[in-house]
Structure formats: structure tokens, C-alpha cells
Backbone as JSON Lines, residues from 0, in Angstrom:
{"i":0,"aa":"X","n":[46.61,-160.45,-113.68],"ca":[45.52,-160.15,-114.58],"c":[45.27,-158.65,-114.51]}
{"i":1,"aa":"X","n":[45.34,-158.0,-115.55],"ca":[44.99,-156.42,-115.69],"c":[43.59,-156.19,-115.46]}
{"i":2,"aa":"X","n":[43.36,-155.1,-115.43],"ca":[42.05,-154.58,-115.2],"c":[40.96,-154.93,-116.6]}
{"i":3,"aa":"X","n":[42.1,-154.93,-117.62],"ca":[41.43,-154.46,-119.01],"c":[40.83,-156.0,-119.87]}
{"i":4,"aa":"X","n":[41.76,-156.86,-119.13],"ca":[41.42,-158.34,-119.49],"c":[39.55,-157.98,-120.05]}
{"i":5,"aa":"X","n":[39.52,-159.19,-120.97],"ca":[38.0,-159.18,-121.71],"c":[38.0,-161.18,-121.92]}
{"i":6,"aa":"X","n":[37.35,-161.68,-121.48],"ca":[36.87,-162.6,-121.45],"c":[35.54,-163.52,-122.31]}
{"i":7,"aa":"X","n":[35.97,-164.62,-123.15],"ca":[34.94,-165.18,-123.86],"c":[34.27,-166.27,-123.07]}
{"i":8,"aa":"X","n":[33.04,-166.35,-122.99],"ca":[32.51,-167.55,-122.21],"c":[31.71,-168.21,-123.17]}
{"i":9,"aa":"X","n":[32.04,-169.36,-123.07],"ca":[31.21,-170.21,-124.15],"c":[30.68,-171.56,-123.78]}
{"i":10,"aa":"X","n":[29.33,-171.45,-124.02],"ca":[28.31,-172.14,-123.5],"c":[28.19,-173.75,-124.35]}
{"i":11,"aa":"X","n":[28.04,-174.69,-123.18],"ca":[28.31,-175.91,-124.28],"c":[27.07,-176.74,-123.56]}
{"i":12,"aa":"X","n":[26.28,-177.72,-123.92],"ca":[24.86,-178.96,-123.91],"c":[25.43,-180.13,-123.51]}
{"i":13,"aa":"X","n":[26.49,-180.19,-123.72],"ca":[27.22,-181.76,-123.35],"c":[28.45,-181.53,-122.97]}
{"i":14,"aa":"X","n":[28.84,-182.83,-122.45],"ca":[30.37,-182.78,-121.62],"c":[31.74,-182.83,-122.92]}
{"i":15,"aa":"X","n":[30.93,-184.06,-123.42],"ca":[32.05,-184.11,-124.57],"c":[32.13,-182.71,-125.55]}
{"i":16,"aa":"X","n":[30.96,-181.97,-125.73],"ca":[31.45,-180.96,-126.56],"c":[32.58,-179.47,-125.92]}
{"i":17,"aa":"X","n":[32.29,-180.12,-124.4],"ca":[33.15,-179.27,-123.84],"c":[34.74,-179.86,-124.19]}
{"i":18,"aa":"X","n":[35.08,-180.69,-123.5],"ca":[36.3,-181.85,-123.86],"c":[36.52,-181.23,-125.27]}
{"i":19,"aa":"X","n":[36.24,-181.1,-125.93],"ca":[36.72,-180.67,-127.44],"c":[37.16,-179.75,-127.56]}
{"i":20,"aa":"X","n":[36.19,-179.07,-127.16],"ca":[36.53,-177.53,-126.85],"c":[37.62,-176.89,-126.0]}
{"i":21,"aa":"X","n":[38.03,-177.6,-125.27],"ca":[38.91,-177.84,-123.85],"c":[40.48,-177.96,-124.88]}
{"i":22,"aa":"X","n":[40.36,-179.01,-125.29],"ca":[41.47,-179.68,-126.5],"c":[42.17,-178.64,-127.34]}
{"i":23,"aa":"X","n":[41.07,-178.33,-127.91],"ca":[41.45,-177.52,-129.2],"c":[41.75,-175.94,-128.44]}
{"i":24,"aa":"X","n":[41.14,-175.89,-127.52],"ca":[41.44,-174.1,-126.94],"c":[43.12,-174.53,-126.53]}
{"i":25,"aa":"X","n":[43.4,-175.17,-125.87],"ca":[45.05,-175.83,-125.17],"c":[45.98,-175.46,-126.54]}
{"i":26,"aa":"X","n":[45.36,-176.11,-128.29],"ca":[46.06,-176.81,-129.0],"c":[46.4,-175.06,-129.43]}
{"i":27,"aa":"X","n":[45.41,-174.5,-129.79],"ca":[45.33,-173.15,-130.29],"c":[46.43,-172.26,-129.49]}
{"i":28,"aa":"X","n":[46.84,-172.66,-128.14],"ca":[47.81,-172.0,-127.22],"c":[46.84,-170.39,-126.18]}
{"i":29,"aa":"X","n":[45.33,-171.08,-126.03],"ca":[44.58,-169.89,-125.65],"c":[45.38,-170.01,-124.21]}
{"i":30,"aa":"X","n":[44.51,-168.9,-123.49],"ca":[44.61,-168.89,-121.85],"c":[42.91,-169.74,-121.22]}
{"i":31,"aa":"X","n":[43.28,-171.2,-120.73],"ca":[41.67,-171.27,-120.45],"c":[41.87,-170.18,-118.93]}
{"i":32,"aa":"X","n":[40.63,-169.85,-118.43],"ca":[40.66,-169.04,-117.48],"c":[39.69,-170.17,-116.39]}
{"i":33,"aa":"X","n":[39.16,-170.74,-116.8],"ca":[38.21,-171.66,-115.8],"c":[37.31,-172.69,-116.69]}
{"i":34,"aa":"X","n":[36.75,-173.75,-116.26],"ca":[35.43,-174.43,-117.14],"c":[34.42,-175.01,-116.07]}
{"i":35,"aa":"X","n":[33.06,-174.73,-116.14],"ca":[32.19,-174.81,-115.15],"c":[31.41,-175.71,-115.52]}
{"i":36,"aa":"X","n":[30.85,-176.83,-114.48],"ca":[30.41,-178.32,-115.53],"c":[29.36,-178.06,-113.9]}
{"i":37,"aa":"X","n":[28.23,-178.71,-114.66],"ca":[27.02,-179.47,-113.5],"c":[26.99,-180.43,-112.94]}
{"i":38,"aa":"X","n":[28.43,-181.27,-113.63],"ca":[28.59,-182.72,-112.62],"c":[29.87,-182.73,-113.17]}
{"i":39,"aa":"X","n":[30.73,-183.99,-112.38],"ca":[31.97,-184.58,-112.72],"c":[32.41,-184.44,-114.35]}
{"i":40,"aa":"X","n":[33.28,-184.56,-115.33],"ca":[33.8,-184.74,-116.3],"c":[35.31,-185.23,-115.99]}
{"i":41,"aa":"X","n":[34.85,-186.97,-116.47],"ca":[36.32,-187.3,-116.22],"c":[37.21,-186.73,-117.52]}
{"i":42,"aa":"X","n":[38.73,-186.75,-117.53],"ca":[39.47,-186.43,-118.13],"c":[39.54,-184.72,-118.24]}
{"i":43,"aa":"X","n":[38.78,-183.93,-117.89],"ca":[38.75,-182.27,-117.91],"c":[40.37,-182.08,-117.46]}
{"i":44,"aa":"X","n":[40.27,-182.65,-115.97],"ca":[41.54,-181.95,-115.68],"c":[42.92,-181.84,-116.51]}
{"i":45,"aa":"X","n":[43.01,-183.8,-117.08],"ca":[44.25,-183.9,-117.65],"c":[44.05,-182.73,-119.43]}
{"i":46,"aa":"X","n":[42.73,-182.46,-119.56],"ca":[42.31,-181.76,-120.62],"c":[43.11,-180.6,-120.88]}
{"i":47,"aa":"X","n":[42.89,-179.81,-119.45],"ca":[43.17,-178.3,-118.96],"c":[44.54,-178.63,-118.63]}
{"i":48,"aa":"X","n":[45.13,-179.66,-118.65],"ca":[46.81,-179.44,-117.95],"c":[46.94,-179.58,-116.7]}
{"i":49,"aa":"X","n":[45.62,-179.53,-115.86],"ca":[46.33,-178.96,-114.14],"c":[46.92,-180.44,-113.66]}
{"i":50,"aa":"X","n":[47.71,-179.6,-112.8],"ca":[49.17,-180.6,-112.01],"c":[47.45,-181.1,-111.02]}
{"i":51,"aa":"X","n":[48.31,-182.37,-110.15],"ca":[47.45,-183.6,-109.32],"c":[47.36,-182.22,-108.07]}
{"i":52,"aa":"X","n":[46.37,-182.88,-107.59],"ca":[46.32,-181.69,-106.3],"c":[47.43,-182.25,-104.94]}
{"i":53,"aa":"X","n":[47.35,-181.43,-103.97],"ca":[48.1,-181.67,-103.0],"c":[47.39,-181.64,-101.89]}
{"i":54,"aa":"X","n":[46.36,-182.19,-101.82],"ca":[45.47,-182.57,-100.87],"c":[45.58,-183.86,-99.91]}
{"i":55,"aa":"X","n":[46.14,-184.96,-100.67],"ca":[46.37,-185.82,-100.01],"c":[47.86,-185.69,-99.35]}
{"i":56,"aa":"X","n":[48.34,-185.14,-99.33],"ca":[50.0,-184.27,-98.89],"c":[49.54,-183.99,-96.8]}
{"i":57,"aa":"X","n":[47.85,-183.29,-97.28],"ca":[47.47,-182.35,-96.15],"c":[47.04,-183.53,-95.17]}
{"i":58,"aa":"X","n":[46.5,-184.48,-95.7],"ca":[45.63,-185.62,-95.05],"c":[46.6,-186.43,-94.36]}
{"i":59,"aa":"X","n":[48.01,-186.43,-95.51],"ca":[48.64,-187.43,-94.3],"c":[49.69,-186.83,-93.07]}
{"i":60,"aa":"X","n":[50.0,-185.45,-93.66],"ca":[50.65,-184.56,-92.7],"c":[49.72,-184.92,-91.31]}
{"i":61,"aa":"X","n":[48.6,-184.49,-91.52],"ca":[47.3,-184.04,-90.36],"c":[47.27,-185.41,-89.74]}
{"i":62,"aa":"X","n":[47.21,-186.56,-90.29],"ca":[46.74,-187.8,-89.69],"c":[48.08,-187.7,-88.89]}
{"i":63,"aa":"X","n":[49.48,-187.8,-89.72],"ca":[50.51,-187.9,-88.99],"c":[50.55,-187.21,-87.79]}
{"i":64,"aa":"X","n":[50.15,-186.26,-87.37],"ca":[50.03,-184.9,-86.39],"c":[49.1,-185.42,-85.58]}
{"i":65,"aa":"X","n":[47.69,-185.85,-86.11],"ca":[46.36,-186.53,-84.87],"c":[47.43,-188.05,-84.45]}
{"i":66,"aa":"X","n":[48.25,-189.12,-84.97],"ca":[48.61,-189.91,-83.91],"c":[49.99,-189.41,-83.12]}
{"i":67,"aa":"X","n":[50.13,-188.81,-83.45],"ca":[51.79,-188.04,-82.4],"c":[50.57,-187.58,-81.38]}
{"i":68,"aa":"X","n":[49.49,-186.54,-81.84],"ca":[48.95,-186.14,-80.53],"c":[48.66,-187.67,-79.32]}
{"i":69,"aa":"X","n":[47.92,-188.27,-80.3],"ca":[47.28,-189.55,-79.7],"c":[48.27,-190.27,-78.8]}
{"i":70,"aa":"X","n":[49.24,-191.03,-79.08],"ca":[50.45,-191.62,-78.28],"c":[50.8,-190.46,-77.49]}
{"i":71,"aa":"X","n":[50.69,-189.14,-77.75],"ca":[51.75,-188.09,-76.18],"c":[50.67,-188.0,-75.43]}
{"i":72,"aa":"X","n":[49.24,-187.9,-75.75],"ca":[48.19,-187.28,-74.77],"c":[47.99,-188.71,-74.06]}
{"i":73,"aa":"X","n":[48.08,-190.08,-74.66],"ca":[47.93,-190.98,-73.53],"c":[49.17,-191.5,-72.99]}
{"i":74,"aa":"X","n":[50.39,-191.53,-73.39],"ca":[51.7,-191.61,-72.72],"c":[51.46,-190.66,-71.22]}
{"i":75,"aa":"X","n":[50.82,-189.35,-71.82],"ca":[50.86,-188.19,-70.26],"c":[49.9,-188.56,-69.02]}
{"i":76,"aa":"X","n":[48.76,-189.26,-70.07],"ca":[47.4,-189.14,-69.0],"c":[47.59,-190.87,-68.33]}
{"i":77,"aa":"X","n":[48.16,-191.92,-68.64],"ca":[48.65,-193.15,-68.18],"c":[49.95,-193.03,-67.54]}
{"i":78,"aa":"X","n":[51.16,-192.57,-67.76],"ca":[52.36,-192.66,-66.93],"c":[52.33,-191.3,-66.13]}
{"i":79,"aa":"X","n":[52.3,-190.0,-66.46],"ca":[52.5,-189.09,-65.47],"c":[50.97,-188.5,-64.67]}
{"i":80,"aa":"X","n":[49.78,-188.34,-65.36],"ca":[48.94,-187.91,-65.03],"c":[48.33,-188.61,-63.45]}
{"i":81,"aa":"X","n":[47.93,-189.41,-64.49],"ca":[47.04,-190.66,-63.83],"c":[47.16,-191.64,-63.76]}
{"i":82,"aa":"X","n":[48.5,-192.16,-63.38],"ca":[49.15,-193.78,-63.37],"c":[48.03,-195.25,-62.76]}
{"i":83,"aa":"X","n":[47.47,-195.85,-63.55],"ca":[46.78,-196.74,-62.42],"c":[47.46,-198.39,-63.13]}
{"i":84,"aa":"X","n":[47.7,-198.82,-61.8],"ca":[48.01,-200.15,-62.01],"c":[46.8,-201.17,-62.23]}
{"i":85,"aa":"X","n":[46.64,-201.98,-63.7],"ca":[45.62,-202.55,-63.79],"c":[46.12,-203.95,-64.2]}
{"i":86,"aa":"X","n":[45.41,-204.97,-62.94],"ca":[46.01,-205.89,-63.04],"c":[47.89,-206.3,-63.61]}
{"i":87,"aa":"X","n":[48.49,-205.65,-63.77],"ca":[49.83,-205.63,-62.97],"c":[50.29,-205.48,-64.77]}
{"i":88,"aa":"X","n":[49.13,-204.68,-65.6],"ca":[50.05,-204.2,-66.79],"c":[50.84,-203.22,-67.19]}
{"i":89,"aa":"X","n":[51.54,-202.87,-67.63],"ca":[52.94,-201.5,-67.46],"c":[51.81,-200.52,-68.51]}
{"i":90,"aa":"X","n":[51.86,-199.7,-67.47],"ca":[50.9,-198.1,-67.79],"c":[51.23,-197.47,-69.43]}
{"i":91,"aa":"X","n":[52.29,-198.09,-70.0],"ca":[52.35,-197.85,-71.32],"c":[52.32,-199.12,-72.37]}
{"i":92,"aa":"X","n":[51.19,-199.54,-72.31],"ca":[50.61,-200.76,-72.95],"c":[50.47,-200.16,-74.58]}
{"i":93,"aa":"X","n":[51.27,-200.7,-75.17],"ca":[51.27,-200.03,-76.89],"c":[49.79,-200.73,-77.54]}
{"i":94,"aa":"X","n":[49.54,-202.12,-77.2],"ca":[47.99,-202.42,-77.88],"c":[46.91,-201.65,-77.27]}
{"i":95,"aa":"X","n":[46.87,-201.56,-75.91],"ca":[45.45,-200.41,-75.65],"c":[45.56,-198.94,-75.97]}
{"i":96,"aa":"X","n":[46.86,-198.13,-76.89],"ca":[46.74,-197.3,-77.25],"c":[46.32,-197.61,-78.97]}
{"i":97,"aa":"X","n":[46.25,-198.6,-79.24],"ca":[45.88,-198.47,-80.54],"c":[44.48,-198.4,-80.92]}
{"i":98,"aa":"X","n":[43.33,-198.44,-81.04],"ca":[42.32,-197.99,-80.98],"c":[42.46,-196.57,-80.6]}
{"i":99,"aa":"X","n":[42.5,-195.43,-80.21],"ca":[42.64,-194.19,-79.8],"c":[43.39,-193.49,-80.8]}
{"i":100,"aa":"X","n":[44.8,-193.95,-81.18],"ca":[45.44,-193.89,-82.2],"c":[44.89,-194.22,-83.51]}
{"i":101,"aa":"X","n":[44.37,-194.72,-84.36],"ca":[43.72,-195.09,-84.94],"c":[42.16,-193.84,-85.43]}
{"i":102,"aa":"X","n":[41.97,-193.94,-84.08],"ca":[40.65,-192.8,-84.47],"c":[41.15,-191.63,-84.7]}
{"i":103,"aa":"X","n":[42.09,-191.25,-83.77],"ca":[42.63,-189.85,-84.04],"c":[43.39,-189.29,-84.91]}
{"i":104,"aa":"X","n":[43.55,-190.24,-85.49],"ca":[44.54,-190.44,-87.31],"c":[43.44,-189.82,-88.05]}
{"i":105,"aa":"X","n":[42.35,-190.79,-87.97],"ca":[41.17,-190.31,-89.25],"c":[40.66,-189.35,-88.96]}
{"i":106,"aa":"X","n":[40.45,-188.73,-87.7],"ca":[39.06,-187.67,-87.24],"c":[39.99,-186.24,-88.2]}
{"i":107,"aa":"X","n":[41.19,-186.41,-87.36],"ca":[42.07,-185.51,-87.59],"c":[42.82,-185.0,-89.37]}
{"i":108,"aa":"X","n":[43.24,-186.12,-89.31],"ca":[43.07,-186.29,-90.92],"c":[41.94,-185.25,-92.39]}
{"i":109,"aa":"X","n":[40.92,-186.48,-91.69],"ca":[39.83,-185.72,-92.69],"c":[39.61,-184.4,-92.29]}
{"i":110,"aa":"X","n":[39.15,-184.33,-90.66],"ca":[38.84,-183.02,-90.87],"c":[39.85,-181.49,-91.54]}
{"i":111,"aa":"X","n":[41.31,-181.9,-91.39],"ca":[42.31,-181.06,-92.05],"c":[41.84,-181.29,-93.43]}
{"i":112,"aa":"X","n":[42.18,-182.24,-93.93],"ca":[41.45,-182.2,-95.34],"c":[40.48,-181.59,-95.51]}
{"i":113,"aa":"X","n":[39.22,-181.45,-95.13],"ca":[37.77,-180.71,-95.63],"c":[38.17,-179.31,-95.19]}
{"i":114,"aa":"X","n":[39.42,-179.03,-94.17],"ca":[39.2,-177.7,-93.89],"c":[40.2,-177.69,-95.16]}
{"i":115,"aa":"X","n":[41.09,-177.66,-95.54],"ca":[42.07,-177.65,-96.62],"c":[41.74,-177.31,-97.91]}
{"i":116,"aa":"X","n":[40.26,-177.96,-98.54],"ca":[39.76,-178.15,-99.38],"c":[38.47,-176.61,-99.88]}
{"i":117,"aa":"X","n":[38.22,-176.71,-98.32],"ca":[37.15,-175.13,-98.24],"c":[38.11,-173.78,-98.2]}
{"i":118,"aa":"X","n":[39.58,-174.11,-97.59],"ca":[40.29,-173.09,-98.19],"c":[40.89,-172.87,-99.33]}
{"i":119,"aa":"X","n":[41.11,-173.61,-99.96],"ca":[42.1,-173.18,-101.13],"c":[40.86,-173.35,-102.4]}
{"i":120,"aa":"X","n":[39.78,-173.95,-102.45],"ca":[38.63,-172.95,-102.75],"c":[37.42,-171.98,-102.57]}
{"i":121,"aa":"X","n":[38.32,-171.78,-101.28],"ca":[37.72,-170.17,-101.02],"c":[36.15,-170.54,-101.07]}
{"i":122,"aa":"X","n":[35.9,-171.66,-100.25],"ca":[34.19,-171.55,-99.95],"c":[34.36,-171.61,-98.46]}
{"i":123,"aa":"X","n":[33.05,-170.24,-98.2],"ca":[33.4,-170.13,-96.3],"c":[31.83,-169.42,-96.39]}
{"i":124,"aa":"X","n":[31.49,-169.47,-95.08],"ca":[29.86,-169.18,-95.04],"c":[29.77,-167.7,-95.3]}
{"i":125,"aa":"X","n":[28.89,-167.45,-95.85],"ca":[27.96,-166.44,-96.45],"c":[28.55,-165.59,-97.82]}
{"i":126,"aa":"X","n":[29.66,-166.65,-98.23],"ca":[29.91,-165.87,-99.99],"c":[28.47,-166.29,-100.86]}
{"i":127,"aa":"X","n":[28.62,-165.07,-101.62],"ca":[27.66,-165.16,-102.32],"c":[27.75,-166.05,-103.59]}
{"i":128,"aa":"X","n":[26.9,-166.37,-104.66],"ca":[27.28,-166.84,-105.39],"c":[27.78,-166.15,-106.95]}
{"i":129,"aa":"X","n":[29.12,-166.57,-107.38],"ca":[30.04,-165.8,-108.5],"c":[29.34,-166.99,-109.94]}
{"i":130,"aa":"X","n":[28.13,-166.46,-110.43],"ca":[27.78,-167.88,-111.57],"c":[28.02,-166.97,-112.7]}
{"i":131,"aa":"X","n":[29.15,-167.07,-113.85],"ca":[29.58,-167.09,-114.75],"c":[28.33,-166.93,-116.35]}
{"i":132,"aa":"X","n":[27.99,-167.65,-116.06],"ca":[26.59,-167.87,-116.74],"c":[25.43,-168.16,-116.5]}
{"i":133,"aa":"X","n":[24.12,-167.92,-117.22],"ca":[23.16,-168.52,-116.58],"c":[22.89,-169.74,-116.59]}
{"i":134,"aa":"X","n":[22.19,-170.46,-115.59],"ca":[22.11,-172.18,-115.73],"c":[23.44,-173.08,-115.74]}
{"i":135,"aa":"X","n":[24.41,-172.38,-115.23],"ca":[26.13,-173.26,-115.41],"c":[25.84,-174.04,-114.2]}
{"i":136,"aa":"X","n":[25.03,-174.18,-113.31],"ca":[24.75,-174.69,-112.28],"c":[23.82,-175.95,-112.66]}
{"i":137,"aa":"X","n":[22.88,-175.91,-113.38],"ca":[22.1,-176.76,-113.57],"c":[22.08,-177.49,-114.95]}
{"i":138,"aa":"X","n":[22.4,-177.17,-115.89],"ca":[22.41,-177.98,-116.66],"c":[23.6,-177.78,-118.01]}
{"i":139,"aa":"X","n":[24.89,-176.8,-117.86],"ca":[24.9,-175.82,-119.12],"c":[26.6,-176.24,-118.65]}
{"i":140,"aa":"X","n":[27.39,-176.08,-119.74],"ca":[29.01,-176.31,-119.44],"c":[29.22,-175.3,-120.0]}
{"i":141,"aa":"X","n":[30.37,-174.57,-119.1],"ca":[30.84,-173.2,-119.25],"c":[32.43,-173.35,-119.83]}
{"i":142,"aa":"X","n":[32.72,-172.56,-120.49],"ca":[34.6,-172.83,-121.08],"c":[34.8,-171.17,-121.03]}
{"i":143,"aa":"X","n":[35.67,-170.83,-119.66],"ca":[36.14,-169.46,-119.75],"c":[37.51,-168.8,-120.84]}
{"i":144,"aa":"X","n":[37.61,-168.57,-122.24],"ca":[39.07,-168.18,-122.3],"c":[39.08,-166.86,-122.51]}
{"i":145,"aa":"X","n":[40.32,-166.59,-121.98],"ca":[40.85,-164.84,-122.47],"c":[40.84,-164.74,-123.83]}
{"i":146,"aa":"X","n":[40.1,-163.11,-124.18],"ca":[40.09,-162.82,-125.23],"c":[40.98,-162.38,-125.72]}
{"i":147,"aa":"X","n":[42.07,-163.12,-127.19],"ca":[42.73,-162.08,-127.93],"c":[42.9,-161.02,-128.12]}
{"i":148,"aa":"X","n":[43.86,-159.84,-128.06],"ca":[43.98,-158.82,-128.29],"c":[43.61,-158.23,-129.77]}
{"i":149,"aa":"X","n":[43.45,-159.22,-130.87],"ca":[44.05,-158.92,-132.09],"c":[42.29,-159.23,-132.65]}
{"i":150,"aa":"X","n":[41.73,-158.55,-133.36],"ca":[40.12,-158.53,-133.74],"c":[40.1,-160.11,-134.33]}
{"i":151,"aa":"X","n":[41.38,-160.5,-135.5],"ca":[41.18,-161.3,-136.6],"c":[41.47,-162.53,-135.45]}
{"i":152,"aa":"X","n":[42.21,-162.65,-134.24],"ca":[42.26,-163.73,-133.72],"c":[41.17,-164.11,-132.91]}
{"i":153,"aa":"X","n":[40.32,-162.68,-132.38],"ca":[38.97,-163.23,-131.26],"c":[37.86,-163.65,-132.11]}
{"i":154,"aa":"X","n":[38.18,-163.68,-133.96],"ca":[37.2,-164.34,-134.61],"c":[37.64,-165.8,-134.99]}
{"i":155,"aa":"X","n":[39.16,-165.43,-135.09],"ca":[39.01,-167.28,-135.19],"c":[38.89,-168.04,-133.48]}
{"i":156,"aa":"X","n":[39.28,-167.43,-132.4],"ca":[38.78,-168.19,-131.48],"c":[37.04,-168.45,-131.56]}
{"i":157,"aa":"X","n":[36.3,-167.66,-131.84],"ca":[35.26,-167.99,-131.89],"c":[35.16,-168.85,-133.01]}
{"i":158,"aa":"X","n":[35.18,-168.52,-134.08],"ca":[35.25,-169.83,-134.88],"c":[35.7,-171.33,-134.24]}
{"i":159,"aa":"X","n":[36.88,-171.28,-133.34],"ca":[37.33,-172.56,-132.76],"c":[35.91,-173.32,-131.92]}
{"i":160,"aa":"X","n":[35.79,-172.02,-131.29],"ca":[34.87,-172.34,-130.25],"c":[33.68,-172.92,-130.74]}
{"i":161,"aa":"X","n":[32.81,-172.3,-131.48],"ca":[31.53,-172.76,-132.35],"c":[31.93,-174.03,-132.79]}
{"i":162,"aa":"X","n":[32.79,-173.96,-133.61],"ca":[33.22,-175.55,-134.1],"c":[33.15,-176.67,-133.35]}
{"i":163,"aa":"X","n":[33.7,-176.78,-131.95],"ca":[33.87,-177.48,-130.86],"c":[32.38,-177.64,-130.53]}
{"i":164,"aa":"X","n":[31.84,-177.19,-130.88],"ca":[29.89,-177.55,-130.44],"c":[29.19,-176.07,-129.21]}
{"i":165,"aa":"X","n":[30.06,-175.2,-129.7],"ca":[29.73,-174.46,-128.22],"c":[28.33,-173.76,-128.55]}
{"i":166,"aa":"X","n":[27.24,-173.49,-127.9],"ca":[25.28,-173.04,-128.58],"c":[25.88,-171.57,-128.32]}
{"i":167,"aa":"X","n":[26.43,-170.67,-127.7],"ca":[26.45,-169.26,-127.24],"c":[27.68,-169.02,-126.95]}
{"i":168,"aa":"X","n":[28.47,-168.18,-127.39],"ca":[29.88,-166.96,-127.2],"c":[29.23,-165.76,-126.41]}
{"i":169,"aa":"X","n":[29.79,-166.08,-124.51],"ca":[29.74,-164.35,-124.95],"c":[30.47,-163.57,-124.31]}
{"i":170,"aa":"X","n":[30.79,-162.15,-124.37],"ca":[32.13,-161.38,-123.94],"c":[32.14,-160.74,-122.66]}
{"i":171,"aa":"X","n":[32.81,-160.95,-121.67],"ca":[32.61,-160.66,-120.36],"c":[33.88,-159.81,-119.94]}
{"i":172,"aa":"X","n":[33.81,-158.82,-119.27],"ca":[35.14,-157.71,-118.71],"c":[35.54,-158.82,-117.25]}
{"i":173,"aa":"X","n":[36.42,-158.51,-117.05],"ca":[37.72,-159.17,-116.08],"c":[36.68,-158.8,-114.75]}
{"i":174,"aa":"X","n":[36.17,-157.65,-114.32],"ca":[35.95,-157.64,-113.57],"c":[34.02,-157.99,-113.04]}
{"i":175,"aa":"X","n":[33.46,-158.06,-113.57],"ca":[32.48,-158.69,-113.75],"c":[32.39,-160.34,-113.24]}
{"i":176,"aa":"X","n":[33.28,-160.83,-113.83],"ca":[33.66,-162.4,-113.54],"c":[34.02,-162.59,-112.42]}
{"i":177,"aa":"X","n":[34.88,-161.64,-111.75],"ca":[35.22,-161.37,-110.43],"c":[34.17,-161.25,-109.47]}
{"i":178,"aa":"X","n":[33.37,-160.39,-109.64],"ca":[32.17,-160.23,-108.96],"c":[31.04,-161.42,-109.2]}
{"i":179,"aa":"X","n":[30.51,-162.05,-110.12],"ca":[30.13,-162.96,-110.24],"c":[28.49,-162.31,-110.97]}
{"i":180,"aa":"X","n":[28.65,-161.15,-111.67],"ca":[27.57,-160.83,-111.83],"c":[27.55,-160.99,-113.93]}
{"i":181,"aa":"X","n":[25.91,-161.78,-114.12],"ca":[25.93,-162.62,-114.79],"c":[25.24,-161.67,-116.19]}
């Protein structure tokens, strides 16, 4: 993204008028740059194109990783550590490692996941907040696209846009959006 990038943000009252808007910006061949909603909107994603995430990739790597730990840390602490003969069962009893195994799948698991999830969107304590528009937080659907280079095309995108139900167009520099200042 250049420095010079110029950005349209367009303000939408409902989900579905976003979805439209979403549609027709794709059909038109725009760049969406982002869309900011106050709650869930099913179908947005398949709207916008984006590929399935790879989050659940991380969850089962990590779980896989918490029971390898689980079976070696009690294989060590039952046969070499701390061998105790209990009632005359062989120190590597595969059912009393399951419970242990089991927990350490999920603890491990999720928590890679939530850390996974706070990284690759870049939420970590004390960022400030980057709000696009005013009220995109509380009640207002945001549709970011790059602005055309060409005057006669950033009027028919706006035309697209209005059409689609959008209440407000408005023009934002590349770096502004970056900063989050509204």
C-alpha cells in the first residue's frame, strides 16, 4: 500500500445493506480494504472472499503438543523419577494416564488458540483504539474501499455505494486509517 492510497468509507444502518454493498463492491472488481460491523454478520466473510481461517490447524497442532507433553512428563515422573509400586500395577498404566492427558490436550490447545487469535489480530494490552468511523462500534456498519484513481470512477463507486443503502461516503488518506484517527 503506497503512501498516497485515499480511501472511501461508507457508512451503512443495517447488516443487509452492508451485504449488498459488500456484493456489488466484489462485482464492480473494487479493493474492499476492511468492513466493520457491531455484531456478527453471517455470510460477510463468504461476501468479501476470505479463505477459512487456520486457526483450528493451531488448536490441533497445540493439543497434539499438550498430550506428547502429558504421556513424556508422566512416563518420566512414574518409571524414572519416582517409580512407586502400587498394589503390584506396572508404573506405566496407560488408563491412569488418561485423565491428565485429556486435560492437557484442552488447557493447551485453547490456550494456543486464544494466544493465536490475539496475534494475528494484533490485539495485545494497551493498543489504543484504530475506530474508522464514528459509532462503528456501537451501532453503524463500516465498508472500507480504495479509492479509484480516475474522478469519473470514484463517482460511480459512490454512486454504487449510495445505491447499496450506504447514509454517508467519506474520504479518508491511507495513513489516517492506520493511525486510527477518526
Amino acid at each position: 500500500m503506497s503512501e498516497r492510497d485515499d480511501y472511501l468509507v461508507a457508512r451503512f444502518r443495517d447488516a443487509d445493506g452492508l451485504l449488498a454493498a459488500v456484493y456489488a463492491a466484489r462485482d464492480e472488481g473494487l479493493t474492499i480494504q476492511d468492513v466493520y460491523t457491531p455484531c456478527p454478520v453471517h455470510g460477510l466473510e463468504e461476501a468479501m472472499g476470505l479463505p477459512r481461517t487456520r486457526l483450528p490447524f493451531v488448536t490441533l497442532l497445540a493439543g497434539f503438543g499438550g498430550l506428547c507433553f502429558a504421556l513424556c512428563f508422566q512416563l518420566y515422573t512414574n518409571i524414572l523419577d519416582w517409580p512407586l509400586d502400587v498394589g503390584g500395577k506396572p508404573a506405566n498404566s496407560g488408563l491412569a494416564f488418561v485423565p491428565v492427558c485429556f486435560e492437557l490436550t484442552v488447557l493447551i490447545g485453547g490456550l494456543a488458540t486464544v494466544g493465536a487469535f490475539f496475534l494475528r489480530s494484533r490485539l495485545y494490552p494497551g493498543k489504543s483504539d484504530a475506530l474508522v468511523t464514528p459509532g462503528v462500534t456501537d451501532d453503524v456498519f463500516a465498508l472500507v474501499v480504495r479509492k479509484p484513481d480516475e474522478v469519473g470512477m470514484a463517482r460511480v463507486v459512490r454512486a454504487l455505494l449510495t445505491g447499496a443503502g450506504a447514509e454517508d461516503i467519506e474520504e479518508r488518506e491511507a495513513e489516517l486509517l492506520r493511525e486510527g484517527h477518526a
